[in-house]
N, C-alpha and C positions, 0 to 999 in steps of 0.2 A: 869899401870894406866888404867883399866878397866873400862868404865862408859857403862852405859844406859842412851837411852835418848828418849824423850814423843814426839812423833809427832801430834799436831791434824790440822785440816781442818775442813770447814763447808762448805755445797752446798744445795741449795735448795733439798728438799725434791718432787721425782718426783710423790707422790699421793699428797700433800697437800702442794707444795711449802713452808713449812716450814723450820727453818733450822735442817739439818744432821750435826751431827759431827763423827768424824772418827777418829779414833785413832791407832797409830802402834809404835811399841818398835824396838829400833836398839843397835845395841853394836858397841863400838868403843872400838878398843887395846890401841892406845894412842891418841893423840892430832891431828896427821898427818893420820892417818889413814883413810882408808874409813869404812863405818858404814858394818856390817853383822849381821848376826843371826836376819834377820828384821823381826816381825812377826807381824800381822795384829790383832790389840784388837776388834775393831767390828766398828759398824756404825750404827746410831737410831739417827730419827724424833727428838727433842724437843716439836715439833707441835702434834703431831699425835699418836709418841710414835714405829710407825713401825720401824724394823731392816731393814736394806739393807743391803746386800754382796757385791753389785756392784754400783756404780758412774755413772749415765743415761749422755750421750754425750751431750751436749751445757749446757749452764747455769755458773755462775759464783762460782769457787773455792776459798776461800782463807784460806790461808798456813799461821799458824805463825810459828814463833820459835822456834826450838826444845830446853827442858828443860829436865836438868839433872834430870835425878831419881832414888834414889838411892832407892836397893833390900834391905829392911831391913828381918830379919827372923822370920816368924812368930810362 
């Protein structure tokens, strides 16, 4: 029972305090398992439009839920 699952976040944006969202993929074997193969989709402004690679220290993160997402074939 293989899933993938959609991580995002948002954090102020540290040129234009807008908000950043950030996205990363994880694979779970089963139910009980811990997540692996995690890889990082990216991170852009909504405000402003710029990419970040990295998360600036202070400022407020929030995390929701990870959602199943399944690979369809394209």
């Amino acid at each position: 029972m293989r899933k993938q699952y959609l991580h995002l976040c948002a954090y102020p944006c540290e040129v234009c305090a807008g908000p950043v969202i950030a996205g990363s993929l994880a694979v779970r074997e089963n139910e009980i398992s811990k997540e692996t193969d995690i890889r990082q989709v990216g991170a852009m402004c909504l405000s402003c439009g710029r990419s970040q690679s990295t998360r600036k220290k202070g400022g407020t993160t929030r995390q929701f839920p990870p959602v199943d997402w399944e690979v369809t074939a394209s």
